[in-house]
N, C-alpha and C positions, 0 to 999 in steps of 0.2 A: 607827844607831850609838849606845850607850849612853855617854855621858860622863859618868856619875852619879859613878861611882868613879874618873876621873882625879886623883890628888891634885895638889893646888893648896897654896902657902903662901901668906899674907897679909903684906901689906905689913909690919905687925908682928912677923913670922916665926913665926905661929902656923901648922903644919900643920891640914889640911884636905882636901878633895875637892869640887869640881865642883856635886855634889849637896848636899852640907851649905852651901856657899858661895849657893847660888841658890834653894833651898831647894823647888826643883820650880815653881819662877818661869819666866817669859817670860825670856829674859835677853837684854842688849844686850852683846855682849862687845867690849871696842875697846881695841888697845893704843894705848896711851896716850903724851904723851912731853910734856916742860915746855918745851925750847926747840923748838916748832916754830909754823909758821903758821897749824896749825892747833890748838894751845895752845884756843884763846879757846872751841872746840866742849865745853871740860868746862863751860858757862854753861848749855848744852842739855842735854846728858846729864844735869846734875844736877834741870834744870828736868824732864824726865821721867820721873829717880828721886821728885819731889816729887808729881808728876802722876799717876801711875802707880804708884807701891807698891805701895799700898793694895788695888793692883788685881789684883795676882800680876803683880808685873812687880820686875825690878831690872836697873840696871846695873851691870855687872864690869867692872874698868878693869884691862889689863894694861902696866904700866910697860915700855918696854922702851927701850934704848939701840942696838936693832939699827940705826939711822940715824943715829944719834949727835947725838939731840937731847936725854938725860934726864940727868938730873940723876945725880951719885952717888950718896948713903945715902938709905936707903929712911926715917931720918929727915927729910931735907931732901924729898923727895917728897912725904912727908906736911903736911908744916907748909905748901908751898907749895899742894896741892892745898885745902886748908882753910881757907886763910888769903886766899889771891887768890880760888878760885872757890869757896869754900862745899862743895867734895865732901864728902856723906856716905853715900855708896854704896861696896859694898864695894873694895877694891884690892888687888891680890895682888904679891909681890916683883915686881924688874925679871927678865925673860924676856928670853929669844929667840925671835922669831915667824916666822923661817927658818930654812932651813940644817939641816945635820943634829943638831943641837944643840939646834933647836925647843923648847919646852913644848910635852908631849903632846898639850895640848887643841889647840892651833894645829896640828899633825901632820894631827888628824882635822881640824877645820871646815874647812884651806884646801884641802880636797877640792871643799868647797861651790863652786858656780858662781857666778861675780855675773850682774848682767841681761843684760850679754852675752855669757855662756858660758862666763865664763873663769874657770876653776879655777884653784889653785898659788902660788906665793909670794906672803905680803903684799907691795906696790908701797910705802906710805908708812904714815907715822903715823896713829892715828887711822880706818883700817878698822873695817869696823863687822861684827859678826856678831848677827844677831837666832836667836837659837834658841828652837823651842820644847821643851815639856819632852816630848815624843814624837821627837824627835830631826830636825824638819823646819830648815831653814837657810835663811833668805834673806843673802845678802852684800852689801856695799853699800860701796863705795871712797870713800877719803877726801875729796873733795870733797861726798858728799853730805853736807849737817846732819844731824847727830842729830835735829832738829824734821822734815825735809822730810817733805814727804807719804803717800808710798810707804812710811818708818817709822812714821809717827803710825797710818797707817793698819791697817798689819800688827801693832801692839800692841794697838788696841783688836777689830780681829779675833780678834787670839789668847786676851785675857784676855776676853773677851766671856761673861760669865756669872760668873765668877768671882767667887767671896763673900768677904769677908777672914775670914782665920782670928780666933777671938778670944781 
């Protein structure tokens, strides 16, 4: 599946696409949400935007209020994502990650299977989609860290060779 051209807006409400946003990077796609339990995992994500950049690697963080843990304005999202966890990876408006109403990108990845087979609606905040830029998917449910193994693993597999642009 090609998601280069799915447009995506940014937190900011600048239009955009998928492929501009990630820039043919590894990407970590996770929607995102401020009041939930798992809040604390943008500490990781960000520590692997630091780790990882450099590397052809980014995380994409999508806001979303489908479980009704985010915030309103995509102001107040921002200031809190920056201000409590240092996020400087990119973020896109708040979405919908179900339903028929979905964001595109979410349409196509929740095809992807997690480790035990199971395709189809996000279950909570904080899912995690690692994709590479050839269109491969691993998925990975809210309970895993963004650090666990199984991710640390599969990013330096993926960017493995990878030179930084200069």
């Amino acid at each position: 599946m090609d998601l280069t051209s799915i447009d995506i807006t940014t937190l900011r409400g600048r239009p955009s696409t998928y492929g501009d946003l990630t820039g043919g990077k590894v990407t970590l796609v996770v929607n995102v949400a401020s009041y939930c339990g798992f809040t604390p995992q943008y500490e990781q994500l960000e520590e692997l935007q630091q780790r990882y950049g450099d590397a052809g690697f980014t995380v994409l963080g999508f806001p979303s209020n489908q479980f009704l843990q985010e915030m309103g304005s995509a102001d107040s999202i921002a200031e809190y994502c920056s201000t409590t966890w240092g996020v400087t990876f990119p973020m896109t408006e708040k979405v919908r990650v179900n339903g028929e109403h979905a964001h595109p990108l979410y349409k196509e990845i929740t095809r992807a299977p997690d480790e035990n087979g199971k395709a189809g609606r996000v279950s909570w905040n904080f899912e995690k989609f690692l994709i590479h830029p050839d269109g491969r998917i691993k998925r990975f449910r809210s309970s895993t860290l963004p650090d666990a193994p199984e991710i640390v693993a599969t990013i330096e597999e993926w960017t493995a060779g990878h030179t930084p642009s200069e």
